[in-house]
C-alpha positions as CSV (number, residue, x, y, z in Angstrom):
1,X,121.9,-141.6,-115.2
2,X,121.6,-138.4,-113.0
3,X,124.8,-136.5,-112.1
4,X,124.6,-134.3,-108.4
5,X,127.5,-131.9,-108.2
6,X,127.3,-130.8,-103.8
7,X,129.3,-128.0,-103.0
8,X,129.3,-125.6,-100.2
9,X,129.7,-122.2,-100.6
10,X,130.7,-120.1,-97.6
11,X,130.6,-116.4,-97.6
12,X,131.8,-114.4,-94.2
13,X,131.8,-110.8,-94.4
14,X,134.1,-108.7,-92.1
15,X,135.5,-105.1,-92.4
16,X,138.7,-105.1,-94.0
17,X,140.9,-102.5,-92.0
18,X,144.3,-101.9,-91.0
19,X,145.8,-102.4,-87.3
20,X,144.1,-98.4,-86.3
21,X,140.9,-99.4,-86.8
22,X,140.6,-97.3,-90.6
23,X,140.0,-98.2,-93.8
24,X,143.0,-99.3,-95.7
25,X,141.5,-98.7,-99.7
26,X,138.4,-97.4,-101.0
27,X,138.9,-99.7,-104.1
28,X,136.9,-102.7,-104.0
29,X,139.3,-105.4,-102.8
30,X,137.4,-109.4,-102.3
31,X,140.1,-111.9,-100.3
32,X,139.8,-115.5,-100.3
33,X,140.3,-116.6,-96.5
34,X,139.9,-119.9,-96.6
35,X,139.5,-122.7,-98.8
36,X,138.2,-126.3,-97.3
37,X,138.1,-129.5,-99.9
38,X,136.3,-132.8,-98.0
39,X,139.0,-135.4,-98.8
40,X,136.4,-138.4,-98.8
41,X,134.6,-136.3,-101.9
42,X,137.0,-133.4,-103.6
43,X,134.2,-131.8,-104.9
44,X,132.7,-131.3,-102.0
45,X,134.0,-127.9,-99.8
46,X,133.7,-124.4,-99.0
47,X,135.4,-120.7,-100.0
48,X,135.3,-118.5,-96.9
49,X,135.7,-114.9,-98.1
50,X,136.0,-111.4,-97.2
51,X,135.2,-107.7,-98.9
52,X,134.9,-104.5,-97.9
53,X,131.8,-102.1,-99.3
54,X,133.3,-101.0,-102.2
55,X,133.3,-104.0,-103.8
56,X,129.7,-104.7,-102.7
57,X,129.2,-100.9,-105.1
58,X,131.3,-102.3,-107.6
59,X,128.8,-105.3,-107.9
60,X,125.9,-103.5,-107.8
61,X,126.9,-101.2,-110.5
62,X,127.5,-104.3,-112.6
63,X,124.1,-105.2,-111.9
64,X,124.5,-107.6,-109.4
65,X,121.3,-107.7,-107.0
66,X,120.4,-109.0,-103.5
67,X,118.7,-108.6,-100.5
68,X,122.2,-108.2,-98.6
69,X,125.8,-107.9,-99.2
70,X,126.0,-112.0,-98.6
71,X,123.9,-112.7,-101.5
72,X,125.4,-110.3,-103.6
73,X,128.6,-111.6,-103.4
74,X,127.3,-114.8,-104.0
75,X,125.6,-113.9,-107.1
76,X,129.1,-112.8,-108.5
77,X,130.6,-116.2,-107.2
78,X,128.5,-118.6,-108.6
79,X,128.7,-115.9,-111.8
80,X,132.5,-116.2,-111.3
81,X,132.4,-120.1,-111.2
82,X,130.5,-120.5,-113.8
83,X,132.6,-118.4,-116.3
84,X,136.1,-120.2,-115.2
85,X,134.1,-123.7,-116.0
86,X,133.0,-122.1,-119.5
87,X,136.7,-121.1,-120.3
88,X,138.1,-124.5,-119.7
89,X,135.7,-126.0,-121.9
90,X,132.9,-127.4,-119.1
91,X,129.0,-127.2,-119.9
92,X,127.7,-126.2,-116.7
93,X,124.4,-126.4,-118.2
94,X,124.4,-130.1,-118.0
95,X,125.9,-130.0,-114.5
96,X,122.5,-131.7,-113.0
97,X,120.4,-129.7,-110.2
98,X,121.7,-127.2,-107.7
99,X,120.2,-126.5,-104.9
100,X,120.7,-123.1,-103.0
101,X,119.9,-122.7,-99.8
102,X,120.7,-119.3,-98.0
103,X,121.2,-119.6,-94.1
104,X,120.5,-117.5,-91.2
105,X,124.1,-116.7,-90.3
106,X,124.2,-115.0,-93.1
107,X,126.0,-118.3,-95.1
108,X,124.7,-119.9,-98.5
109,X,125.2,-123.8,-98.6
110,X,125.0,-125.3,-102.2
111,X,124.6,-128.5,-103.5
C-alpha cells in the first residue's frame, strides 16, 4: 500500500521594520504569520512566513543554498520539519514521495 503525505508550504517574504520605515534588529529574526490547516484533510495546509536578511546570512553561513531567499528558507523548513518529526520518533524516510514544486510568485507548494 502507498502512503502520499500533501502539504503546502507557503513562504512570503516582506521587510520586517518598525512603524519609521527602519530596520528594527540586525539579528536574524524568522516569524510565522500564518498558519492554515484544510479541515476536510488536517494534513493538508500552509505556513506563511516572514524574515528579514539577516536570517537569510545566517542560513547561508549554515550552508544552506538557493537560487533566492524563498528557496533558502525553504531548505531550512523542510530541514526544520524533518528534524521535529525525527525527535518525536517519526521515520520520514518512509513518508512516501514528495513532490516540490516552486512557483512563480515566488511560493513552493508541496505535496
Amino acid at each position: 500500500m502507498k502512503v502520499k503525505k500533501t502539504a503546502k508550504t507557503t513562504i512570503k517574504k516582506k521587510n520586517l521594520k518598525d512603524k519609521k520605515g527602519k530596520k528594527k534588529s540586525e539579528e536574524p529574526i524568522v516569524k510565522v504569520l500564518n498558519l492554515n490547516v484544510n479541515p476536510e484533510n488536517p494534513r493538508n495546509g500552509f505556513f506563511e512566513l516572514d524574515w528579514n536578511p539577516e536570517f537569510v546570512n545566517m542560513l547561508k553561513q549554515s550552508g544552506y543554498e538557493g537560487a533566492s531567499e524563498e528557496e533558502i528558507v525553504d531548505r531550512w523548513f523542510q530541514t526544520l520539519c524533518k528534524t521535529i518529526g525525527n525527535e518525536q520518533g517519526i521515520d520520514v524516510t518512509g513518508s512516501g514521495y514528495v513532490q516540490i514544486n516552486r512557483r512563480d510568485d515566488g511560493k513552493t507548494e508541496v505535496s
